[in-house]
N, C-alpha and C positions, 0 to 999 in steps of 0.2 A: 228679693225682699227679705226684713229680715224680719223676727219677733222680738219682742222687748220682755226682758224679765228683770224680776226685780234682786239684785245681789244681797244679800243679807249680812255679808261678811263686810262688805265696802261700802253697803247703806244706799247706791245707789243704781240707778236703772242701767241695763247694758243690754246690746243689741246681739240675738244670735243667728249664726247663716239657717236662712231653712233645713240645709240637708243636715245640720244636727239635730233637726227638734222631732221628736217623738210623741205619739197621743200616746194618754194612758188612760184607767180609770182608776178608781182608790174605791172601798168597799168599807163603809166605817162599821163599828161594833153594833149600830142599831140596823144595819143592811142598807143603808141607803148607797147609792153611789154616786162619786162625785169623779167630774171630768178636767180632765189639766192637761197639759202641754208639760213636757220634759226635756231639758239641754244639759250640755257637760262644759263647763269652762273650761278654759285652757291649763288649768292645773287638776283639773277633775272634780271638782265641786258638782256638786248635782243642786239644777235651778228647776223650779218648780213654776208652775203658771196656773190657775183654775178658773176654767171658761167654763159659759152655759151647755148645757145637753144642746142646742141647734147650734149653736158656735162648731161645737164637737164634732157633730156629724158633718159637717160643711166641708172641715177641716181634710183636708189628701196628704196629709203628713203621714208617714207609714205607725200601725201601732205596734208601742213598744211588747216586747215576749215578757213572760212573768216570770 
């Protein structure tokens, strides 16, 4: 199976293998924190995803190291 993210550079949606996608979390300036999925294109672009906290925890994708 794969995830779909959204390319920014190409405008449009593109499919990545699981064994690239990464959980993260992000930590904004008010402390809240917010959950996403992270992949790398084939030219290294970094793709971003933001799912709910239960999406999050569901998810067996390995988390990314900071």
């Amino acid at each position: 199976m794969a995830v779909e993210f959204y390319d920014v550079k190409f405008r449009k949606k593109v499919k990545v293998d699981d064994k690239d996608v990464k959980r993260v979390t992000f930590t904004t300036k008010n402390g809240q924190t917010r959950y996403g999925l992270q992949a790398k294109t084939a030219d290294g672009r970094n793709l971003t995803k933001f799912v709910s906290k239960q999406d999050w925890e569901k998810m067996t994708y390995p988390i990314a190291k900071k």
